[in-house]
N, C-alpha and C positions, 0 to 999 in steps of 0.2 A: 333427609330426602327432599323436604320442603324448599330446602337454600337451593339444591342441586338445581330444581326443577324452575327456578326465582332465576339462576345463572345462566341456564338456557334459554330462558324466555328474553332474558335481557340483550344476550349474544346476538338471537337472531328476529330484534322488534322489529329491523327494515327488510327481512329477507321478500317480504311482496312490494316494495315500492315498483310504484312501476313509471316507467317511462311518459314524458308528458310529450314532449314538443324533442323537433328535430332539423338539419336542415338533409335533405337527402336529395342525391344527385348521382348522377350513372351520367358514362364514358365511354363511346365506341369507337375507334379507327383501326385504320389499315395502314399503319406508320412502317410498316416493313417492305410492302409489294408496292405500292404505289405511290405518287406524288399526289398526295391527298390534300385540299386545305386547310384540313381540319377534322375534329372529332364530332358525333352526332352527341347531342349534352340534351337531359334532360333535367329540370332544378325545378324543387320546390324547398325554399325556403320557410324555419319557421312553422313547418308541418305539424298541425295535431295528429298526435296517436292514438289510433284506436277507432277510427270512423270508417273503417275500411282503407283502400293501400293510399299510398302517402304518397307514391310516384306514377303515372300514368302518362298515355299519351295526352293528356292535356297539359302539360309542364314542360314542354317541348321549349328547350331555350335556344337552342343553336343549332343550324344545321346546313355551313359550309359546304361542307361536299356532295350534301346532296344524294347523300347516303337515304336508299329505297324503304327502309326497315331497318330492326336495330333495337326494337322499343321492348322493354325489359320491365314488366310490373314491381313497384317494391312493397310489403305487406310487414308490418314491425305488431306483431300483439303485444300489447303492453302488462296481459296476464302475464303468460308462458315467457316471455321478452324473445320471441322463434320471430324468426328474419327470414321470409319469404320471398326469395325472386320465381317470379311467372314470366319466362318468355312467350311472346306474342305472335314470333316468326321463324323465320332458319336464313335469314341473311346470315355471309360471314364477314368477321372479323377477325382480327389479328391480338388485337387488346381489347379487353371489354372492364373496367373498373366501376363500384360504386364506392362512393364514399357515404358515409353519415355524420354528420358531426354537431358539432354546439348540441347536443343529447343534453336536457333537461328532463330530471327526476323530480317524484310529487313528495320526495320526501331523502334525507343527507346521503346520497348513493353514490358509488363511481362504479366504471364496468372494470371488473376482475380479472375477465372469459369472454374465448370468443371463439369458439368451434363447430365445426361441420358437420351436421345432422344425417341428411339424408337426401338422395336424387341429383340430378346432376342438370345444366341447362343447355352444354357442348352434347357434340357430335363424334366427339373424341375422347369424350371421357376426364376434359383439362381439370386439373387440378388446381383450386385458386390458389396462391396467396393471400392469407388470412394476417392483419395488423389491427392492433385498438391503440388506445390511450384510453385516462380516465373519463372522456366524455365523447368518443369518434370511435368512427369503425372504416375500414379501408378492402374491400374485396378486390383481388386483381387476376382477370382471366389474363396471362399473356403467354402464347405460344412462343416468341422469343425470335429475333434476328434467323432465315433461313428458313424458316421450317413453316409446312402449308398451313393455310389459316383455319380456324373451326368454322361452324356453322353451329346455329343456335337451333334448338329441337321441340320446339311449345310446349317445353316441360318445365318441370319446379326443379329448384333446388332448395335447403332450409338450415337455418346457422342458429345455433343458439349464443345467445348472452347470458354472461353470468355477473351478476352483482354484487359488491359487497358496499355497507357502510363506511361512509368517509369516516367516520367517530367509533369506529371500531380500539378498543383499549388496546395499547399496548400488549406485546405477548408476554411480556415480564410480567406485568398488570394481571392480566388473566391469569396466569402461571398462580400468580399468588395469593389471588382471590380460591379457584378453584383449591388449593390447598388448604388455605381458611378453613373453607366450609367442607373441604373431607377432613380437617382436624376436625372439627364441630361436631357431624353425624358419629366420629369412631368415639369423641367425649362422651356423645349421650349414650350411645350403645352401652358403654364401659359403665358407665353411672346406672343405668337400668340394670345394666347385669349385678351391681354392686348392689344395691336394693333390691334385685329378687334373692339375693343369700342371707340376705338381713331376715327375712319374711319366715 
């Protein structure tokens, strides 16, 4: 039982790594109805996590068109690793994306998972597109060619990440280990049982 409890410990030593640094950025336009310049962008690069949200209206990088609102809070806990957007208004939009990416771990991580929690930020109920990679994340509201735009609602919506060990063994590896050491517990069983009939 001893090895068992050695083999799980070992499995899961990085399950609390948590998240250090990131760069994060959100994307709004109206690329369907209108001839727009451009998209309203807000970036912070190189973001620590964990100080409170990583995106706000002070990161304001671009804003061509001139777009009234739009502003989209990002919150990443680096406990829970729950990915928090707070909208701030109910401007609409057509496409609304954040990205996250260059995701820096405080210990050998990549992201696994990447799913939708709870609440919503639309006025319609849009359902994102959800993408990762081993170290990014991609959220994408788009209502699509033809169809009326959403409006944002000053509400949350929240995504969990899921991580595993870049150094995670082999599943043959593990396969084989785990057998090991249930050979081993059912040897001692068998041996203890053999010396209590001796007694």
């Amino acid at each position: 039982m001893k090895f068992l409890f050695i083999l799980f410990a070992f499995l899961s030593i990085n399950a609390n790594a948590a998240i250090v640094t990131g760069d994060f950025r959100t994307e709004g336009d109206l690329p369907y109805c209108c001839a727009a310049s451009g998209p309203l962008v807000y970036e912070n690069l190189n973001a620590p996590v964990g100080v409170g949200n990583e995106l706000t209206g002070a990161n304001l990088l671009s804003n061509p068109s001139s777009w009234s609102a739009g502003l989209v809070h990002l919150d990443l806990n680096p406990i829970t690793n729950i990915l928090t957007l707070d909208s701030q208004d109910t401007l609409d939009f057509e496409i609304f994306d954040v990205f996250i990416t260059n995701i820096a771990f405080d210990a050998g991580e990549i992201i696994s998972g990447f799913s939708f929690l709870s609440g919503g930020i639309t006025d319609i109920g849009l359902v994102p597109a959800l993408s990762f990679t081993n170290n990014s994340l991609h959220i994408s509201y788009d209502v699509g060619s033809g169809n009326p735009e959403f409006n944002f609602n000053n509400a949350q919506v929240q995504f969990q990440i899921t991580t595993s060990s870049s150094t995670v063994p082999a599943p043959a590896a593990i396969l084989l280990i785990g057998s090991g050491l249930i050979g081993l517990v059912g040897r001692r069983k068998k041996s203890v049982k053999l010396s209590g009939n001796h007694a």
